[in-house]
Rosetta silent file (secondary structure, phi, psi, omega in degrees, C-alpha in Angstrom):
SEQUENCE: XXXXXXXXXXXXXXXXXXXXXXXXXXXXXXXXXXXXXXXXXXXXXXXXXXXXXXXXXXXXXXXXXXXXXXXXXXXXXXXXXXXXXXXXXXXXXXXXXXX
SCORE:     score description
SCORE:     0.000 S_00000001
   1 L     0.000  123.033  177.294  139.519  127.903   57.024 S_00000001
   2 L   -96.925  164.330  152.090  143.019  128.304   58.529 S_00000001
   3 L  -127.744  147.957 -159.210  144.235  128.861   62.285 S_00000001
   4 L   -59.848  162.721  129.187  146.659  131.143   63.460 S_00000001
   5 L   -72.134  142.265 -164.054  149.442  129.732   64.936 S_00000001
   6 L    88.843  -10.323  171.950  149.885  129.864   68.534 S_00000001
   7 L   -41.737  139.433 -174.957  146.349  130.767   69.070 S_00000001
   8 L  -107.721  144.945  169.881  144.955  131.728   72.412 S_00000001
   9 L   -72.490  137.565 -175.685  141.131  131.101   73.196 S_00000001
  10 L   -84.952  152.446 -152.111  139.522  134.195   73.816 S_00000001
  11 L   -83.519  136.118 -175.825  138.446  134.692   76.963 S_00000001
  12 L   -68.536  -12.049  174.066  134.693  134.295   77.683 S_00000001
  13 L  -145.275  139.410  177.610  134.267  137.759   80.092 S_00000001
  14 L   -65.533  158.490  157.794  136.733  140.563   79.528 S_00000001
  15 L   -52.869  114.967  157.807  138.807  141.657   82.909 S_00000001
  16 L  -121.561 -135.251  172.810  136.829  143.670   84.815 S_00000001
  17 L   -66.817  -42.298 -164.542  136.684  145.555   88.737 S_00000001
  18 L   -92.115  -22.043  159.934  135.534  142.271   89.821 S_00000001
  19 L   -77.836   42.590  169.297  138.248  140.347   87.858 S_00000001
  20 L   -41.151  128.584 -178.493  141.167  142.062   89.503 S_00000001
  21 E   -95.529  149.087 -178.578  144.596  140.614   88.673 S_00000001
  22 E  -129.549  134.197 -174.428  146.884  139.658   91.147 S_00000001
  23 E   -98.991  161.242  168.708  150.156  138.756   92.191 S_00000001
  24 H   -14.138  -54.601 -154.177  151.994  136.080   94.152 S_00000001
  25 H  -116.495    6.098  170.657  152.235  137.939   97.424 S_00000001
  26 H   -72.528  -78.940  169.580  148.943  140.048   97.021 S_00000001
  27 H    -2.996  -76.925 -164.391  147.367  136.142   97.159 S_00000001
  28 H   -65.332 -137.119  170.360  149.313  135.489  100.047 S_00000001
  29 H    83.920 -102.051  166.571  148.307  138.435  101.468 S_00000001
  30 H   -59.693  -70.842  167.611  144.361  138.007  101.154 S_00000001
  31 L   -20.960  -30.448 -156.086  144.941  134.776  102.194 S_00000001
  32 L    49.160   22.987  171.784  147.002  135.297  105.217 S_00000001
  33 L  -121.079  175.102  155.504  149.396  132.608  104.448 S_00000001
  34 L    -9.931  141.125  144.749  153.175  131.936  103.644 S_00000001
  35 H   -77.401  -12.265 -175.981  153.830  132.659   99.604 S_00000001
  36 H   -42.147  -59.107 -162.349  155.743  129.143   99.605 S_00000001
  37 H   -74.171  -48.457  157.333  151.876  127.899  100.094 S_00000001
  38 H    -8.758  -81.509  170.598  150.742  129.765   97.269 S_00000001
  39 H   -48.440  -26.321 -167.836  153.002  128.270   94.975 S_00000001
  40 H   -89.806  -68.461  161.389  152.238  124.745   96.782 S_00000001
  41 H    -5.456  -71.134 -160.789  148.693  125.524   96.163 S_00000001
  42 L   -80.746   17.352  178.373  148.667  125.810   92.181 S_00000001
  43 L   -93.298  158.702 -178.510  150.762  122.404   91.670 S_00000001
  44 L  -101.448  123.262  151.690  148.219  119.846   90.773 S_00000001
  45 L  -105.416  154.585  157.885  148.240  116.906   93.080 S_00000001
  46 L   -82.072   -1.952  176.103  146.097  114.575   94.025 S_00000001
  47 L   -31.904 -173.581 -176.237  144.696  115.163   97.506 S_00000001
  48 L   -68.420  -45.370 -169.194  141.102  116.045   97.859 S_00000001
  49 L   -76.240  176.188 -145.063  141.551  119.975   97.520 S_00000001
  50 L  -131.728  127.940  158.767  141.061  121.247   93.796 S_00000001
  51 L   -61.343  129.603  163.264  144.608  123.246   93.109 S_00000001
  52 L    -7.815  118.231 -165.539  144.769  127.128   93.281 S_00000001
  53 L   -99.373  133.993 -133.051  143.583  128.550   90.109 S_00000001
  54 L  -153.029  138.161  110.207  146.861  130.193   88.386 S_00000001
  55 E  -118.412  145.019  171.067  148.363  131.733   84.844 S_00000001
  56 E   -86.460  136.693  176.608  151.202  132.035   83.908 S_00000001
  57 E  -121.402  101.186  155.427  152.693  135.401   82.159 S_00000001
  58 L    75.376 -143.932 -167.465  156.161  134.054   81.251 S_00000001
  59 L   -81.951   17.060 -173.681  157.624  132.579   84.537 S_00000001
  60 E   -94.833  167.492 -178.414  155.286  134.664   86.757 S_00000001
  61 E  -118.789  151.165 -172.382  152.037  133.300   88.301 S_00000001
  62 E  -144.927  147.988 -164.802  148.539  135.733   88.076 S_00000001
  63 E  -114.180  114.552  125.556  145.692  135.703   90.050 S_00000001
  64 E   -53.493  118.825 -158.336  141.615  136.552   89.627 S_00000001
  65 H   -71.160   -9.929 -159.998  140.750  138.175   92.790 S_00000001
  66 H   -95.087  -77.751 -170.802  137.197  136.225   92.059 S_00000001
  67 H   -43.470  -34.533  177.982  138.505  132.924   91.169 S_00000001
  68 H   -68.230  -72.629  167.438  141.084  132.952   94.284 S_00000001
  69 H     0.600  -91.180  -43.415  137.753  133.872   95.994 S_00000001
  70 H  -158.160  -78.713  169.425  135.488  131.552   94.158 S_00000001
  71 H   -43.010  -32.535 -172.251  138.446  128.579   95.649 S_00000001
  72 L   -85.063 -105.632 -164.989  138.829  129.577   99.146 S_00000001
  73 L   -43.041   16.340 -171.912  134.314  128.833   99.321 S_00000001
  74 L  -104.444  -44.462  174.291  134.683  126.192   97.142 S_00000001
  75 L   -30.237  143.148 -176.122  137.197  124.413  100.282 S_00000001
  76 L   -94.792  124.482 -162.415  135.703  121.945  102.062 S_00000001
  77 L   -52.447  156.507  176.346  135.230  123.553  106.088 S_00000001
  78 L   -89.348  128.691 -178.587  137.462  122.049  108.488 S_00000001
  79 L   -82.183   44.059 -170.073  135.980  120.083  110.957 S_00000001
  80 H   -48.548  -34.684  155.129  138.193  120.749  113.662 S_00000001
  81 H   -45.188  -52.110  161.713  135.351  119.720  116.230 S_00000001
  82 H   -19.623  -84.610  172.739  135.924  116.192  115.113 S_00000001
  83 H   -55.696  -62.537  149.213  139.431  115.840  116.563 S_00000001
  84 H    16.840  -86.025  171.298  138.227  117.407  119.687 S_00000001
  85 H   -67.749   -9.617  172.860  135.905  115.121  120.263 S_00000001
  86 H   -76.810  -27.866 -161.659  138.607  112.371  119.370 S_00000001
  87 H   -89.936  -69.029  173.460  140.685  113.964  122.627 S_00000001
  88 H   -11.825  -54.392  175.135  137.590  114.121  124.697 S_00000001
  89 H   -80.332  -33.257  155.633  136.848  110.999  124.569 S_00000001
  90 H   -31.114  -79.830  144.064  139.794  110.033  124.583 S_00000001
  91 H    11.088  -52.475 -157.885  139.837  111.471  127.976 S_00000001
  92 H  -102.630  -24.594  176.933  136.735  110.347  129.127 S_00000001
  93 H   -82.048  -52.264 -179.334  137.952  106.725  128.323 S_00000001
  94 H   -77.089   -6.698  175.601  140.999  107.337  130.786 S_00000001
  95 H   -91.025  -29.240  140.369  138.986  108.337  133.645 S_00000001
  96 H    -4.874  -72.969 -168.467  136.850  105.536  132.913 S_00000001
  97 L   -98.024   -0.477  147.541  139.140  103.433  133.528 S_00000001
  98 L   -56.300  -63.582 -174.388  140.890  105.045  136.470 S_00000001
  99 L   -51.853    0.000    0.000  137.622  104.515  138.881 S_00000001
C-alpha cells in the first residue's frame, strides 16, 4: 500500500451553510473586536483560554463560522461581579474604619 505524498486528511463533514468560511476581518467583525486580537487569538499560548481555531491557505488565516462560534461558548464567562465585590468591600472596610 503506498501514500501519496503530501497527503491531506480528508475532512470528516464536507463545507456546508453552516460551515461558512471566513476571513480575518469578517471574525473580527462577528466578534466585535480589533483584527490584531484575532491574530493574537490563534497563537497557541499557554493561558487558560483554548486558542482561536484557524487554517491556513498559504499565508492567509480561514475561519468556520461554527467553530469561531463553537469557541466564543466554549469561553469561560467572565465574572466581572467578583471584582466588584473586591471594590465593595473594599469600601465597606474604609468606612469601617473611619467610625
Amino acid at each position: 500500500m503506498s501514500t501519496k505524498r503530501n497527503a491531506q486528511p480528508m475532512p470528516e463533514e464536507t463545507p456546508t451553510a453552516q460551515q461558512e468560511v471566513m476571513t480575518v476581518s469578517e471574525v473580527a467583525t462577528l466578534l466585535k473586536i480589533p483584527r490584531s486580537s484575532i491574530y493574537e487569538k490563534t497563537r497557541r499560548r499557554t493561558s487558560t483560554a483554548p486558542p482561536l481555531p484557524a487554517r491556513r491557505c498559504g499565508k492567509y488565516l480561514r475561519f468556520f463560522r461554527s467553530e469561531v462560534m463553537a469557541w466564543l461558548t466554549a469561553l469561560p464567562l467572565n465574572n466581572a461581579g467578583r471584582r466588584a465585590g473586591k471594590i465593595a468591600s473594599a469600601a465597606s472596610y474604609e468606612f469601617s474604619i473611619r467610625k
